[in-house]
C-alpha positions in Angstrom: 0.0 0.0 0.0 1.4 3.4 -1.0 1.3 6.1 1.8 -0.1 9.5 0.5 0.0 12.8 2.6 -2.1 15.7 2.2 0.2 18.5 2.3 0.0 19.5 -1.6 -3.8 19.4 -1.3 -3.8 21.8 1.6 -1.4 23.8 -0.8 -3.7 24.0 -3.6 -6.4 24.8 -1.4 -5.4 27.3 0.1 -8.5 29.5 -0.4 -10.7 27.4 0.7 -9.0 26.7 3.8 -8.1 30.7 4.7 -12.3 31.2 4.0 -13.2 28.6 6.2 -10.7 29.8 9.0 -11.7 33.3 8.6 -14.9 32.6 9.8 -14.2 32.3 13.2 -14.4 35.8 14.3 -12.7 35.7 17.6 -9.0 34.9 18.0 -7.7 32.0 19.6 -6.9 32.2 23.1 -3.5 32.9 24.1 -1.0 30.0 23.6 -0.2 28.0 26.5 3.4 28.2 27.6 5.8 25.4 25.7 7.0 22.4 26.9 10.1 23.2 28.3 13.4 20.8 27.2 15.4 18.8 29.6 18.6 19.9 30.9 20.1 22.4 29.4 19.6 24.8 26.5 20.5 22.5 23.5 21.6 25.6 21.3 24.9 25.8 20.6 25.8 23.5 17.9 27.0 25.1 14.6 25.9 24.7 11.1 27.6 23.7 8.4 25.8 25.6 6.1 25.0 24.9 2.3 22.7 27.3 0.8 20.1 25.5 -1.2 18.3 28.5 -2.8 16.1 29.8 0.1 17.2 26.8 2.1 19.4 26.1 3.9 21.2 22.7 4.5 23.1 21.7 7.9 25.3 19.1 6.4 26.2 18.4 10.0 23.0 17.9 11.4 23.1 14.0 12.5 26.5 14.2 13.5 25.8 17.6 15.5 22.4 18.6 16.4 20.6 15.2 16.1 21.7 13.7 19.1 20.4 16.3 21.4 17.4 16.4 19.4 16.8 12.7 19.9 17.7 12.9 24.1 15.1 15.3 23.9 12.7 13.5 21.8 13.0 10.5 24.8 11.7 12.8 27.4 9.1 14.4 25.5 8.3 10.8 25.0 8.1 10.1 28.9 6.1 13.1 29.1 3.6 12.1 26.5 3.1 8.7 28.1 1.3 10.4 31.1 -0.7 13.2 28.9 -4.0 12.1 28.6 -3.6 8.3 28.7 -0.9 8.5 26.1 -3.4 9.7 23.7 -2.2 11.5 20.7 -4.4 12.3 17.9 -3.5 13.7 14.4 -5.5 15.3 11.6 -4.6 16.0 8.4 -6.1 16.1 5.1 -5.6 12.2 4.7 -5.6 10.1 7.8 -1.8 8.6 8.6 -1.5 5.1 6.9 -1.3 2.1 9.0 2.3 1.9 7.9 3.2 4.9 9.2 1.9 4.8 12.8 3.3 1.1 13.0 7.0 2.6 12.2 6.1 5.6 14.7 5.0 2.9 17.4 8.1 0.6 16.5 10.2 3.4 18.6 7.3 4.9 21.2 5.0 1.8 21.9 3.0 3.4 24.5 1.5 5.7 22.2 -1.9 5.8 20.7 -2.5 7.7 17.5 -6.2 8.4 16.6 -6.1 10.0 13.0 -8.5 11.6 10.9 -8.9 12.6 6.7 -11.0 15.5 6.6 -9.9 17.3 3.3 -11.8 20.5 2.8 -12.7 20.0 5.6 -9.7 20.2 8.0 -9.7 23.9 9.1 -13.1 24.2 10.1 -13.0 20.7 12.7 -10.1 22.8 14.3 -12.0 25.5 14.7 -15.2 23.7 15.7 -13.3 21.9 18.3 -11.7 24.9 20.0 -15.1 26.1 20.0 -16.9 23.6 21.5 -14.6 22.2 23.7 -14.1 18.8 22.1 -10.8 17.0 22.1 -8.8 18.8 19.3 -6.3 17.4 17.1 -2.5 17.8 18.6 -1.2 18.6 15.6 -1.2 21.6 13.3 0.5 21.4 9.7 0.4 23.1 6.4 2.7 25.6 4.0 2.7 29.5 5.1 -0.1 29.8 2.3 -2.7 27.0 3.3 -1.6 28.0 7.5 -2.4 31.4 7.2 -5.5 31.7 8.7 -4.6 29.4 11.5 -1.4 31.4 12.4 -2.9 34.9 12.2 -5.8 33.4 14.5 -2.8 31.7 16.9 -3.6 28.3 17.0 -0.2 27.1 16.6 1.4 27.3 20.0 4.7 28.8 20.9 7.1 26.2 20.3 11.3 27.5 20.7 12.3 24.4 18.5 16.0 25.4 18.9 15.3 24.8 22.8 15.5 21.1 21.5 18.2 21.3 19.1 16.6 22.2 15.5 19.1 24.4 14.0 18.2 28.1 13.6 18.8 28.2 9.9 15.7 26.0 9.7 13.2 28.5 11.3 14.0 31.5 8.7 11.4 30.9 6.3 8.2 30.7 8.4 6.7 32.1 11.5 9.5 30.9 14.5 6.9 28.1 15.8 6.1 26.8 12.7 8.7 23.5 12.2 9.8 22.8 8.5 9.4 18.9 8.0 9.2 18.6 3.9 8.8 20.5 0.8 6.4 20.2 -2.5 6.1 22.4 -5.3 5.0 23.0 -8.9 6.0 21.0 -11.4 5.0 18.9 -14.8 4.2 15.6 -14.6 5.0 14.5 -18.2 3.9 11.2 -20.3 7.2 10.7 -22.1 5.9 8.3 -24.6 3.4 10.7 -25.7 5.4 14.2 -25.8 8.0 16.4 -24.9 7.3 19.3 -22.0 8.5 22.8 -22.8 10.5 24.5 -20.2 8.1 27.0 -19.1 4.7 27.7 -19.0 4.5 30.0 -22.0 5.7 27.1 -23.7 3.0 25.3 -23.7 0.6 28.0 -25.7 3.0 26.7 -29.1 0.6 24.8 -31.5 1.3 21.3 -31.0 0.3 21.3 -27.0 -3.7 22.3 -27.8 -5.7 19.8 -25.9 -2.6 18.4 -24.3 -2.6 19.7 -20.8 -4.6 19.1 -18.0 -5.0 21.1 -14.1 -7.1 20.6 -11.4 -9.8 23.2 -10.2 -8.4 23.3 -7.1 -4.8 23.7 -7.8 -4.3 27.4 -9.4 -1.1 28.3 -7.0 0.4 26.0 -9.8 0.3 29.9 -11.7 1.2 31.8 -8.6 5.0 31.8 -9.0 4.4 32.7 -12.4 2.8 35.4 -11.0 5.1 36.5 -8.3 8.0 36.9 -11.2 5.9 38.3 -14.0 3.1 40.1 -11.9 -0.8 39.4 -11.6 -2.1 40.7 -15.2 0.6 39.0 -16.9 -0.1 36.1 -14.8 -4.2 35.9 -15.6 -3.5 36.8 -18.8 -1.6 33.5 -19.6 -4.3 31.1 -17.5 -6.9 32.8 -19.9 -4.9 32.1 -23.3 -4.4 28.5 -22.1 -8.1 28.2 -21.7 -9.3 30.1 -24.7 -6.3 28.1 -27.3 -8.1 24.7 -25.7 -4.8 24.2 -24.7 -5.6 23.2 -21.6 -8.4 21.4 -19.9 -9.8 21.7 -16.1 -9.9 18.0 -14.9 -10.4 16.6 -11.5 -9.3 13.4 -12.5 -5.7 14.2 -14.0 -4.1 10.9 -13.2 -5.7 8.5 -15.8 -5.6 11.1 -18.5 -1.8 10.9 -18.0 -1.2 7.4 -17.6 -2.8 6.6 -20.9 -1.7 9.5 -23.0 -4.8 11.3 -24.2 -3.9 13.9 -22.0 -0.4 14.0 -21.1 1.0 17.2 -19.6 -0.7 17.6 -16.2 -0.2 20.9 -14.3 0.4 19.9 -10.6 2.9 18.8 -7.7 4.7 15.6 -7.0 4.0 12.6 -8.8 2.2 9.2 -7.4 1.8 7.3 -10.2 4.8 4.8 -10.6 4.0 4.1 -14.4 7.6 4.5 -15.9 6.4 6.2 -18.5 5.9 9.1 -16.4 8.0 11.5 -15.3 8.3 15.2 -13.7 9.8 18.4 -14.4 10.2 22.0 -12.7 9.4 24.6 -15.5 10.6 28.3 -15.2 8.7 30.2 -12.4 7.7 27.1 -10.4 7.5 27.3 -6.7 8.7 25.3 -3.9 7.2 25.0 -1.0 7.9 24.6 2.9 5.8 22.2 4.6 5.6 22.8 8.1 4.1 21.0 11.3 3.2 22.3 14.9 1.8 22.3 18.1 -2.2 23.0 18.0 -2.3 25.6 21.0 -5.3 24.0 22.3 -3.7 20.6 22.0 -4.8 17.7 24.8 -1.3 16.8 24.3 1.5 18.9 24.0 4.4 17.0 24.3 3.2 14.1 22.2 2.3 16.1 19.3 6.1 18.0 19.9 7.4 14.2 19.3 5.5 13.4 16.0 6.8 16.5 15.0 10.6 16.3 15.3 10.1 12.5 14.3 8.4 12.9 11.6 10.5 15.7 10.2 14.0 14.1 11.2 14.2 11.1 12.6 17.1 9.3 10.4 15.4 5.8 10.3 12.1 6.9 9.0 13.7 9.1 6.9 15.4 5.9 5.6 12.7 4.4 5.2 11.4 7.7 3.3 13.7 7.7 1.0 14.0 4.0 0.0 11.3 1.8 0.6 8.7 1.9 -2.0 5.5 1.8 0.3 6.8 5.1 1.7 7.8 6.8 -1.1 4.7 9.2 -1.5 5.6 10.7 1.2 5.9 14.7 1.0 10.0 15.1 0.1 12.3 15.8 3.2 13.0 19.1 4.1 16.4 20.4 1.7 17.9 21.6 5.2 18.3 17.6 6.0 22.3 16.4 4.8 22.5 15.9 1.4 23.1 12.0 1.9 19.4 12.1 2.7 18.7 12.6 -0.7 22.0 10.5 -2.5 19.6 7.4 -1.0 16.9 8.2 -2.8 15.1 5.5 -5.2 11.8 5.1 -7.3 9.3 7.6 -7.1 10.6 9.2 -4.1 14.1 10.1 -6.2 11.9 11.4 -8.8 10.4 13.8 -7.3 13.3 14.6 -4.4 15.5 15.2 -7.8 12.6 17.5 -9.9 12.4 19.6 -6.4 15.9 20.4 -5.5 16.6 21.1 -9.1 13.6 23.7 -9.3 15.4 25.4 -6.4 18.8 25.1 -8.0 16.7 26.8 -10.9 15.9 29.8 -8.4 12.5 28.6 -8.0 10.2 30.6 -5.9 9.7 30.2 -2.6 6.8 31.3 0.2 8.4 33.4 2.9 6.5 34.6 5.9 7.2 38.1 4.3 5.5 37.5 1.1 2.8 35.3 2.3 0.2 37.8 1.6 1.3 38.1 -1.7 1.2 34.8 -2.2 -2.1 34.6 -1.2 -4.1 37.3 -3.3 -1.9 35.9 -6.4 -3.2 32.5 -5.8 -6.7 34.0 -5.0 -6.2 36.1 -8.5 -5.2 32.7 -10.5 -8.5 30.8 -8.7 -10.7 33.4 -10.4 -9.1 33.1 -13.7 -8.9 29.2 -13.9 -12.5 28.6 -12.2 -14.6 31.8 -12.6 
């Protein structure tokens, strides 16, 4: 069974989730104070730093900072065992695989994870839940765009992750709480039996691609770093040619299309389809983007969720496991700030995509900041009009 995460989704529908978030008028209570780390301060270890366009990679970070992540990982583990009967519960846009909370349980035993897929609907149970005082999820994740609502509202508690060894060049991109565990971004997914993919967008307005390209409804920000180099009109100017030529065709289903041919250029993130005639390609002006996890602030427990977090994101056996076994290779792509043996391991689909990513940002993709978020978000607003209005 392949294990599929949700992070592109809540990328792509990043609208929908700021509206639904937006409608809870009143902020969220203040954040309860973090869980403070054991012994001493584990800052102090330095980074070997790599710049990997707006990343940047520790190359030393299991030899360095890992260890003292993991000591601290073991007593937020103790902790977590006497938080609410060592309950810890997770929702996401897709509930966690089997697979996954069997490898999580492998190291932390006395654990139990109750998950939930709630798509569209994730925001609004998170909100519903503060609201009514039901038992919440511990866990908060998302890119700036699709978080937005949830960080201006202060749901994600105030977490000091370089209290517990995460280097400080991580926490640069996003709000300081907010803990970078993977990337995604935009990119073609290509039939290469059936055609050749241009190496940019514009491209794909030349004769031969009428009727050849396919995007989802729900997945304009695919346009928005298009946007954020060439500007809005330019930007909706292009997504309206596309449509008008015939070029390209709105299709919830993009996947089959693909596989077989009839349509096959899709417009989109990572790929998930093993068929080796499939591959995927950054284009100039794709994105990249951060994938973050946190700490809901009104979380029944703290700690726990703290420990999915730093082993989801790091931990150098699942990561492993990530990287080459085949069941788990769907995953979202490690965060570039990880070694770069973490990504030398790489096989099958996970390689694929790990490869088309890190070369979009050797490219000088585009990249969310917590600076430009805003931007982000009214060009991705701008692009959902064009495609779907």
């Amino acid at each position: 069974m392949k294990v599929r995460t949700a992070r592109g989704g809540g990328i792509a529908l990043a609208a929908a989730g700021m509206l639904l978030l937006s409608s809870c008028s009143a902020a969220q209570a203040e954040a309860p104070g973090a869980i403070e780390p054991t012994g001493d301060s584990a800052k102090g270890a330095e980074c070997e730093a790599v710049e990997v366009g707006a990343f940047t990679r520790c190359e030393n970070f299991y030899e360095d900072f890992w260890p003292e992540i993991d000591r601290q990982m073991d007593a937020l583990y103790e902790q977590a065992k006497e938080t609410d009967d060592g309950r810890l519960v997770i929702w996401d846009w897709y509930e966690l695989a089997p697979e996954v909370i069997a490898q999580f349980n492998s190291r932390y035993p006395d654990l139990t994870i109750e998950t939930r897929g709630l798509t569209y609907n994730l925001p609004s149970a998170v909100i519903s839940a503060e609201a009514t005082g039901s038992r919440n999820t511990d866990i908060l994740s998302g890119s700036l765009v699709s978080a937005a609502a949830m960080t201006d509202e202060g749901y994600w508690a105030e977490v000091d992750w370089t209290e517990f060894g995460v280097p400080e060049e991580f926490l640069t991109i996003g709000a300081p709480e907010m803990l970078p565990d993977s990337v995604n971004g935009s990119l073609m997914q290509v039939n290469t039996d059936k055609i050749e993919a241009p190496e940019s967008l514009d491209g794909l307005l030349a004769p031969e691609y009428e009727g050849k390209v396919s995007i989802a409804s729900y997945n304009p920000i695919v346009f928005s770093g298009y946007g954020m180099s060439e500007g809005e009109e330019a930007m909706v100017e292009l997504i309206g040619e596309l449509k008008s030529s015939g070029t390209m065709q709105i299709l919830e289903d993009q996947n089959s299309p693909l596989s077989s041919g009839d349509v096959p250029i899709a417009l989109n993130q990572t790929l998930f389809n093993p068929n080796p005639s499939l591959a995927v390609q950054p284009f100039e002006h794709s994105a990249v983007f951060a994938q973050f996890s946190g700490v809901n602030a009104d979380a029944g427990n703290m700690p726990g969720a703290m420990l999915w977090a730093l082993w989801n994101a790091y931990d150098p056996d699942w990561i492993e496991l990530r990287m080459t076994d085949e069941q788990f290779s769907t995953t979202q792509v490690p965060y570039p700030g990880l070694p770069s043996s973490v990504f030398e391991q790489a096989t099958g689909l996970m390689k694929t995509n790990a490869d088309a990513l890190l070369q979009s940002l050797d490219n000088g993709a585009q990249i969310e900041t917590q600076d430009t978020r805003d931007e982000w978000i009214a060009l991705t607003n701008a692009a959902d009009a064009a495609l779907n209005g």
